[in-house]
C-alpha positions in Angstrom: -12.4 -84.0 62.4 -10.8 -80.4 62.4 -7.7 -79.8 60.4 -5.9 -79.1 63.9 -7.2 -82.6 65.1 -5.6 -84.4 62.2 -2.6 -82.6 62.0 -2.1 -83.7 65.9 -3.6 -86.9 65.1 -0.6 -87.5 62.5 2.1 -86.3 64.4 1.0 -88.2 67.4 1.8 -91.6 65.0 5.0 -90.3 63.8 6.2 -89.2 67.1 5.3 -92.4 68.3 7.0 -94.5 65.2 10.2 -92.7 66.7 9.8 -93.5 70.1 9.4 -97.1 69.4 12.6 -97.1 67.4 14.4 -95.4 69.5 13.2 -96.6 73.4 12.9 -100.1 74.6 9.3 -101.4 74.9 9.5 -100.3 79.4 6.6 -99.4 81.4 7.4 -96.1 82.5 6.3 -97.2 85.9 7.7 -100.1 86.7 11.0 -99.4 84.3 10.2 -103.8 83.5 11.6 -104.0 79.9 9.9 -105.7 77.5 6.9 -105.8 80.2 3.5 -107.0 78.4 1.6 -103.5 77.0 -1.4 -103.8 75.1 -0.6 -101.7 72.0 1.8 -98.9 72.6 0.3 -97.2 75.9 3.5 -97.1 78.1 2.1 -98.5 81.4 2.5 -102.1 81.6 -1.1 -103.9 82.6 0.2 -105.1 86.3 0.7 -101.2 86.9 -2.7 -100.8 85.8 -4.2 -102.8 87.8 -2.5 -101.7 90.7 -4.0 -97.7 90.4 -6.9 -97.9 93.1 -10.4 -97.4 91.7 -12.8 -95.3 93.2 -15.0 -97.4 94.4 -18.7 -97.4 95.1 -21.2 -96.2 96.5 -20.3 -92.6 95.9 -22.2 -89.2 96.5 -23.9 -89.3 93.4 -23.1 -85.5 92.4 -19.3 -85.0 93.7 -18.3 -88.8 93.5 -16.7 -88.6 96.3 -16.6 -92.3 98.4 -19.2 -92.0 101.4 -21.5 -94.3 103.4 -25.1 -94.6 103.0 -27.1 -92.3 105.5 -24.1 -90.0 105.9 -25.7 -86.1 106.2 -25.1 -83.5 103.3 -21.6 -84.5 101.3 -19.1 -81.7 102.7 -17.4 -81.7 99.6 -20.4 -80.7 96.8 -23.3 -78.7 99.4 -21.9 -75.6 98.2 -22.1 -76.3 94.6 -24.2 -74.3 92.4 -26.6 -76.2 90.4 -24.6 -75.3 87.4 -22.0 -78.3 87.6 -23.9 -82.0 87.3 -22.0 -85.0 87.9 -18.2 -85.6 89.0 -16.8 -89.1 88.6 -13.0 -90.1 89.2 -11.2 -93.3 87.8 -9.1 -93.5 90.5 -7.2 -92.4 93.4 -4.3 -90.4 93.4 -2.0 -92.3 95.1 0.8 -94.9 94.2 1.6 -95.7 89.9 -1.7 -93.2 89.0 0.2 -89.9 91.4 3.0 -90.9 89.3 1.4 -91.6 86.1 0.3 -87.5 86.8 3.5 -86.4 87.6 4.9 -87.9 84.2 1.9 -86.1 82.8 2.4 -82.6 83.8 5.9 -82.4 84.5 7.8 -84.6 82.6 6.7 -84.6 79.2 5.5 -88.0 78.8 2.0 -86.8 76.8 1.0 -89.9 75.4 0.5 -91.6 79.1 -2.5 -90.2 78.8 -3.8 -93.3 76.9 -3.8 -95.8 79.4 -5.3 -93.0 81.7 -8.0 -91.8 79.8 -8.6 -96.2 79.7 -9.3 -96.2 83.1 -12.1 -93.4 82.5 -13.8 -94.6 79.6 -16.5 -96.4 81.5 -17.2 -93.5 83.9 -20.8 -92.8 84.1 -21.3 -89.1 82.4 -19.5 -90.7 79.5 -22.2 -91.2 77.2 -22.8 -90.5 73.5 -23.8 -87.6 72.0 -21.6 -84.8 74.2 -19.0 -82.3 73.8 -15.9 -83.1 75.5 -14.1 -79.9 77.0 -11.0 -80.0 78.6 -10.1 -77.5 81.0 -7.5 -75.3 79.3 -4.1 -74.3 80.9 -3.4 -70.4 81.1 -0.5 -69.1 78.8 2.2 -69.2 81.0 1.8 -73.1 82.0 0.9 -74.2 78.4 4.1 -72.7 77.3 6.4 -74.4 80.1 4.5 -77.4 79.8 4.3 -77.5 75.7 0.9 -79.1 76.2 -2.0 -79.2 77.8 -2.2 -82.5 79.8 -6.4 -82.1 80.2 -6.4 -81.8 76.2 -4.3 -85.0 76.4 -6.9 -86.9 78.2 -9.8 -85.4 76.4 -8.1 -86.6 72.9 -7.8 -90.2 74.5 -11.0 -90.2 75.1 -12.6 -88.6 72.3 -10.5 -91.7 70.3 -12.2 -94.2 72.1 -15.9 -93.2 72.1 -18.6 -91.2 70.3 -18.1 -87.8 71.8 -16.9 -84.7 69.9 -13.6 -83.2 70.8 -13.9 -79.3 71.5 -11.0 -77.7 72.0 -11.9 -74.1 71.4 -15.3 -74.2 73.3 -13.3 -73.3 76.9 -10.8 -70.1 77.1 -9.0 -69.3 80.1 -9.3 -65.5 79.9 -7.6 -64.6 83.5 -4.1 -66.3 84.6 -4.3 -68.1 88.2 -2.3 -68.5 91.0 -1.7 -72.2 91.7 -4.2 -73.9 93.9 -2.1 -76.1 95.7 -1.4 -74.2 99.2 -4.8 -72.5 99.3 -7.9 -73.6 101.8 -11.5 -74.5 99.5 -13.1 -71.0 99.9 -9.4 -69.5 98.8 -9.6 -72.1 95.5 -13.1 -70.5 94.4 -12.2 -67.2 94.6 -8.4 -68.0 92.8 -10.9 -69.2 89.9 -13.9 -67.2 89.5 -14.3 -65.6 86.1 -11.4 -67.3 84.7 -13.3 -68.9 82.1 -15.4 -67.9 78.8 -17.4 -70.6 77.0 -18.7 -70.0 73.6 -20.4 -72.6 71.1 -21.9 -74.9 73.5 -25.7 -73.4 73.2 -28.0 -76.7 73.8 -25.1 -79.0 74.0 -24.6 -81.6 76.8 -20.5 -80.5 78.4 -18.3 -82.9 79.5 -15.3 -81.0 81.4 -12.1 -83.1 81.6 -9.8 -83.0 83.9 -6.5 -84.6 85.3 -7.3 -84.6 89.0 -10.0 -83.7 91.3 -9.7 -82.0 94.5 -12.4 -79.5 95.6 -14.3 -79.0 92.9 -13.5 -75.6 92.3 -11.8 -75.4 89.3 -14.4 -77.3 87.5 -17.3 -75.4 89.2 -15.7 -72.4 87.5 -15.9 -74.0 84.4 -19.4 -75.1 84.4 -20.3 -71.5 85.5 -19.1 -69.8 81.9 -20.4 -73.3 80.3 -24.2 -72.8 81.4 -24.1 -68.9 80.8 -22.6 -70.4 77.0 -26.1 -71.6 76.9 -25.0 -75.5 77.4 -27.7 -77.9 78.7 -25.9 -79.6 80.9 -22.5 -79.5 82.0 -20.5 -82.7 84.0 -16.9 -83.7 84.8 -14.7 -86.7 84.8 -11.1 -87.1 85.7 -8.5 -89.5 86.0 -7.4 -89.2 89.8 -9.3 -88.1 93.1 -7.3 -86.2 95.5 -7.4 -87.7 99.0 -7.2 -85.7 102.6 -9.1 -82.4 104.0 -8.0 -80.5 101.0 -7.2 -83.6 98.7 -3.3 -83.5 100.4 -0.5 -83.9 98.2 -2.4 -82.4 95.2 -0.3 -81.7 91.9 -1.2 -78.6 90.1 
């Protein structure tokens, strides 16, 4: 593990040795004190098990919920073949749109343990892969004091085989926030906003907080494969819902 890793690793534990002293044992969610947790994870299991799973069958490249014999999958036809598979824990609606929100905007980091949970049995989870989060551009990684993708890609890395990699993803362009913008409007905000480097003949898994049209992590896959990677997929924790994935937090 990287000296970086271990350092974060360390003061992840000590942080967390403070919180407990100092905070009563509450789902964030629910506020329940004292509500059952398995080890320290912050969301109690009845909120868990109240975020809605995406459910199959799915389109079996975007993910996205669909019916058998429906024509070409509106969201993913326009894809180019450099991104693979998408999969989604669940939807963003309910506990897991606020389990985001205390994510990106509130500080609350170490929620992404219980989210990156719900994504550890998503199919392009396998072993033997990079996992890349998407990185943050300057100006949101210095108001946020984190990135929340790296969050989720830590998680993860902590409960499977799969090497962490940072430093493999750079945002070299800052964008505009997606939010407000139509699909075709998304692509362009993103294109060339990436460089890849060290990935040559490694299988790329991009992590993500939420899905919504793909774009952001097309983009990504883009400077992965011209890295040389061998295949690049995706996973996050939520799936927008609606035309444009309405109500999307970015």
């Amino acid at each position: 593990m990287p000296s970086s890793n271990r350092l974060f690793v360390r003061l992840a534990e000590g942080l967390s040795a403070l919180e407990r002293a100092l905070m009563p044992p509450a789902c964030l969610l629910c506020g329940v004190e004292n509500a059952a947790r398995d080890g320290e994870t912050l969301v109690c299991p009845l909120c868990r098990s109240r975020w809605r799973t995406v459910a199959h069958p799915v389109c079996v490249r975007c993910g996205e919920t669909r019916t058998p014999g429906e024509p070409a999958c509106r969201i993913c036809n326009w894809w180019p073949q450099s991104l693979g598979r998408v999969r989604s824990a669940v939807w963003l609606s309910g506990g897991a749109r606020q389990a985001v929100h205390l994510l990106k905007f509130e500080g609350w980091w170490r929620i992404a343990e219980p989210m990156a949970r719900s994504m550890q049995s998503l199919e392009p989870l396998t072993d033997q892969l990079l996992l890349v989060p998407i990185p943050l551009g300057r100006r949101r990684r210095r108001a946020r004091g984190y990135n929340q993708s790296a969050a989720l890609a830590r998680s993860l890395a902590r409960m499977g085989r799969f090497t962490l990699a940072e430093d493999r993803l750079s945002r070299i362009r800052e964008t505009g926030a997606q939010s407000a913008l139509a699909p075709e409007a998304r692509m362009v905000n993103v294109r060339g906003a990436f460089e890849a480097r060290g990935v040559r003949d490694r299988r790329v898994v991009v992590v993500d907080d939420v899905f919504t049209t793909g774009a952001t992590l097309v983009a990504a896959a883009e400077a992965l494969t011209s890295a040389g990677a061998r295949g690049v997929d995706a996973v996050t924790f939520a799936r927008a819902q609606g035309p444009l994935g309405q109500a999307v937090m970015n």
